[in-house]
C-alpha positions, 0 to 999 in steps of 0.5 A: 804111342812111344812105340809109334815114336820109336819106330818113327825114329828108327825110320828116318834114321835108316832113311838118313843112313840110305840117303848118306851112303847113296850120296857117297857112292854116287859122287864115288860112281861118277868118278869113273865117269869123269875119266870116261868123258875127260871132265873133273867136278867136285862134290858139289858139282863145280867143274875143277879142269881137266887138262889130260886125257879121257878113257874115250880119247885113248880108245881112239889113239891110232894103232898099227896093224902089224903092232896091234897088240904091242900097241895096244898094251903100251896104251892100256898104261894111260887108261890105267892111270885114269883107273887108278886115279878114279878109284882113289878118289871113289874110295877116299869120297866113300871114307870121307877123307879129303884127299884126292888124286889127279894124274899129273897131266889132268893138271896140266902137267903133261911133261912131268917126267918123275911123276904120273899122279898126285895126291892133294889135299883140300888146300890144294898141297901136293902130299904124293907124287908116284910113279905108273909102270905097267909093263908085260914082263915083272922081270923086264920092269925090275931091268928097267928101274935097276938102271942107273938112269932110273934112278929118278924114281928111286924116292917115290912109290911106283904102282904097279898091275895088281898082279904082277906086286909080288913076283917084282919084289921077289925077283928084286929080292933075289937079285939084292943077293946075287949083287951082295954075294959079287959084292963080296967076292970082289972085295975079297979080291981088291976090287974096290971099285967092283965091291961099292959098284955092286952094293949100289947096285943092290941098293938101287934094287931094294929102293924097288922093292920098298917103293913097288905098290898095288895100283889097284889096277890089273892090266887085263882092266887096262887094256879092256878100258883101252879097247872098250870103255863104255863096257868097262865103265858100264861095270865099274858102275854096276859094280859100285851100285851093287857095293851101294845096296849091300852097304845100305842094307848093312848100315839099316840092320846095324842101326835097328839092331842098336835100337832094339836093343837100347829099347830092350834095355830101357 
């Protein structure tokens, strides 16, 4: 009879742990369904506004036949912050945390010129902003952000393709040297002007490389979102179904484990 009981229990707790981790990753698997279709709902359903683009939208922009290819990576860039801004919040959902990240267009935002996303809390306080640059070339980006007139992004993180993280902050590194030995050389010479020229120069490109981050987005998933989202979206599903069922039969053998073993120790 005790060990009905305990094998009772042992089935409704494993039952509970399914019914948690289904719950979770089903409000995380929605997530990118909502960027597909351009709608926003909170955990309990309620629709939160959605004032951006949609995955459905930005596959619909109109492209060049002669710059098909140009334009097409150019457009992948707001697939992939609607990507990013998905898998944020399905990883925090899964993690419990509270926070979660909108695009600053879902909010209505649509000229924000320093920010592409937000982090917010559930009082509704900004916590983050960043910044999004998807650009073909590591080396063309580095240019682009060490010019002066970029210097509006100089205190936010800036996302960047997966892949592309650390060949950024290698070529930053290597021309903080270049600029700080000139730097030298101009001021053993006199020129003041060139020395401080130079320092801020190499400051600008080491607030790069402190401030350069995964995106968690590479751009080949940028641009499949942008050519086909329905395709794209169907294995972000797939694959958050299958992370679900090894994160219940994981959560299952952890918690008999710990049974068995209290009852042996009884």
């Amino acid at each position: 009879m005790e060990n009905e009981k305990r094998k009772k229990l042992s089935t409704e707790e494993i039952g509970a742990i399914n019914r948690d981790i289904i719950q979770k990753h089903g409000e995380g698997t929605s997530q990118i369904l909502q960027a597909l279709k351009g709608e926003r709902y909170d955990g309990l359903g309620n629709d939160i506004g959605h004032r951006g683009r949609s995955l459905e939208e930005i596959s619909n922009y109109k492209i060049s036949d002669k710059y098909r290819e140009t334009n097409i990576k150019q457009q992948s860039g707001f697939s992939a912050e609607l990507i990013k801004e998905s898998r944020d919040n399905s990883e925090a959902i899964k993690n419990g945390n509270k926070i979660r990240t909108r695009t600053t267009d879902g909010i209505g935002e649509t000229n924000n010129q320093k920010h592409d996303h937000y982090k917010i809390d559930e009082l509704g306080n900004i916590t983050e902003g960043s910044q999004m640059k998807f650009y073909s070339s590591p080396e063309d980006l580095v240019k682009k952000l060490s010019d002066k007139k970029w210097s509006k992004y100089a205190d936010s993180p800036i996302d960047v393709p997966t892949e592309q993280v650390e060949e950024i902050k290698r070529i930053a590194r290597e021309e903080v040297e270049k600029l700080r030995t000139q730097a030298k050389m101009a001021k053993s010479r006199g020129d003041i002007h060139l020395y401080e020229k130079k320092l801020d120069e190499a400051k600008a490109l080491e607030n790069i490389e402190k401030n350069v981050r995964d995106s968690g987005v590479t751009r080949e998933e940028a641009i499949e979102a942008r050519v086909s989202p329905n395709k794209f979206v169907a294995k972000e599903v797939l694959k958050e179904s299958h992370a679900a069922g090894k994160s219940a039969a994981k959560g299952a053998m952890i918690l008999s484990g710990a049974i068995s073993f209290g009852q042996n120790a009884y």
